[in-house]
KOLBA-235599 format. One record per atom (N, C-alpha, C): residue in three letters; atom name; x, y, z. Coordinates in nm, 4 decimals, padded with zeros to 6 digits. Layout:
BEGIN
- ala/CA/X/Y/Z;
...
//
This chain:
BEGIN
- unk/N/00.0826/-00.1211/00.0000;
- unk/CA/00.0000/00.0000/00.0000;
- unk/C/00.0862/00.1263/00.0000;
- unk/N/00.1917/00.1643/00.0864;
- unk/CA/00.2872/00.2492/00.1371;
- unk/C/00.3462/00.2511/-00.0540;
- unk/N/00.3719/00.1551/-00.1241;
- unk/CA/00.4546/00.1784/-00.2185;
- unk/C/00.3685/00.2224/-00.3406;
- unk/N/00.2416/00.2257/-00.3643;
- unk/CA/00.1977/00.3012/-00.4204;
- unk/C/00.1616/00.4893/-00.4164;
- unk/N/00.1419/00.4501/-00.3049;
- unk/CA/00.1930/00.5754/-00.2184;
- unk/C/00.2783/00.6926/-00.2909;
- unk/N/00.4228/00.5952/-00.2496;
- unk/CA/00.5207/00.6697/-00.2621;
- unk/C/00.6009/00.7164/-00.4370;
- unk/N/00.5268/00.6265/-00.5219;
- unk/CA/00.4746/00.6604/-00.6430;
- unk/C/00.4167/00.7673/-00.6881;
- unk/N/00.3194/00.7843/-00.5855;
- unk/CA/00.2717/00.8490/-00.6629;
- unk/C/00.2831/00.9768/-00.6417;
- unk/N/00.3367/00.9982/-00.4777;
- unk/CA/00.4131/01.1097/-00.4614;
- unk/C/00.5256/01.1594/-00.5047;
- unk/N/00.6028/01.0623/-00.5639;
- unk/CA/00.7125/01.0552/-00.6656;
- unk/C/00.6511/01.1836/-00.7886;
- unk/N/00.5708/01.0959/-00.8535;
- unk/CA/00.5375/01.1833/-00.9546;
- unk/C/00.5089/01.2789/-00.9310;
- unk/N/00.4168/01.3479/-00.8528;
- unk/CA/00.3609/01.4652/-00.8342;
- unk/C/00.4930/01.5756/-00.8168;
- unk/N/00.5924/01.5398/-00.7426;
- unk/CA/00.7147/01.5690/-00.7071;
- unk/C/00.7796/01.6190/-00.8377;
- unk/N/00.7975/01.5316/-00.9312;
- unk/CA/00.8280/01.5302/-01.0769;
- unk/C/00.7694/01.6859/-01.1485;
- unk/N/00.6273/01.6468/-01.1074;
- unk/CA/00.5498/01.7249/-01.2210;
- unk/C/00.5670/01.8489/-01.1498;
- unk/N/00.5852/01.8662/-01.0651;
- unk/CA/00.5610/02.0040/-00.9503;
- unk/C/00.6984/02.0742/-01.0383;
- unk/N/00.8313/01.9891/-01.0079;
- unk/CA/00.9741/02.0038/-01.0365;
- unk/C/00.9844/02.0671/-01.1951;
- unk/N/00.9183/02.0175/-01.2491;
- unk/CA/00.9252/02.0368/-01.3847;
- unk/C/00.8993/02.1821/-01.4425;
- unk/N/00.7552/02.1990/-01.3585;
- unk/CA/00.6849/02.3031/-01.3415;
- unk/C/00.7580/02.4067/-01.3401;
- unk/N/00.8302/02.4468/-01.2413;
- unk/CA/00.8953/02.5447/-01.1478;
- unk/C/00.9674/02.5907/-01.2782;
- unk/N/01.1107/02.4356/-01.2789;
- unk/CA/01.1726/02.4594/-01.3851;
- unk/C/01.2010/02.5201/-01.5359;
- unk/N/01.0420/02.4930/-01.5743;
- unk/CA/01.0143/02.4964/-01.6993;
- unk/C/01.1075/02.4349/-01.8096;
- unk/N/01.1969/02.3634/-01.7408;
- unk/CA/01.2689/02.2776/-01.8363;
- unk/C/01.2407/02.0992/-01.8927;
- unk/N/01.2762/02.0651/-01.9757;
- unk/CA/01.2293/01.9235/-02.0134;
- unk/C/01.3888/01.8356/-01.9620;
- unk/N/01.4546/01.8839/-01.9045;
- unk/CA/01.5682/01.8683/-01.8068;
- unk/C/01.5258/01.7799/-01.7057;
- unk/N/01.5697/01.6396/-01.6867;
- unk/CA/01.5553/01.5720/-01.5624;
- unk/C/01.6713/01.6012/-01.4624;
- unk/N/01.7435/01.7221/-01.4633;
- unk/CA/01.8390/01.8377/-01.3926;
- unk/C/01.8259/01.9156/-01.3604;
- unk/N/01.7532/01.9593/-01.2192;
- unk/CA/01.7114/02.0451/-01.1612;
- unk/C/01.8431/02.1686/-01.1178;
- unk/N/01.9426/02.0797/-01.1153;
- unk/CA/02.0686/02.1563/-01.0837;
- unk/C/02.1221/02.2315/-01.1333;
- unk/N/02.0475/02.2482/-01.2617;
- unk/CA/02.1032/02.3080/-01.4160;
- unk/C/01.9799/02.4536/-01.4015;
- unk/N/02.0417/02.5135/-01.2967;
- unk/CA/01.9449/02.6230/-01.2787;
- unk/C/01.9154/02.7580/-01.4020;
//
């Protein structure tokens, strides 16, 4: 149960990240 969970907070995490970024960069570091 916990590992769907954490899936799916994964993603949201992702999409949030992406967001901010506005880059198609899986490198957030690459400010």
């Amino acid at each position: 149960m916990p590992l769907s969970l954490l899936m799916i907070f994964a993603l949201l995490v992702t999409l949030i990240t992406f967001r901010q970024n506005g880059n198609a960069d899986l490198a957030p570091a690459t400010n």
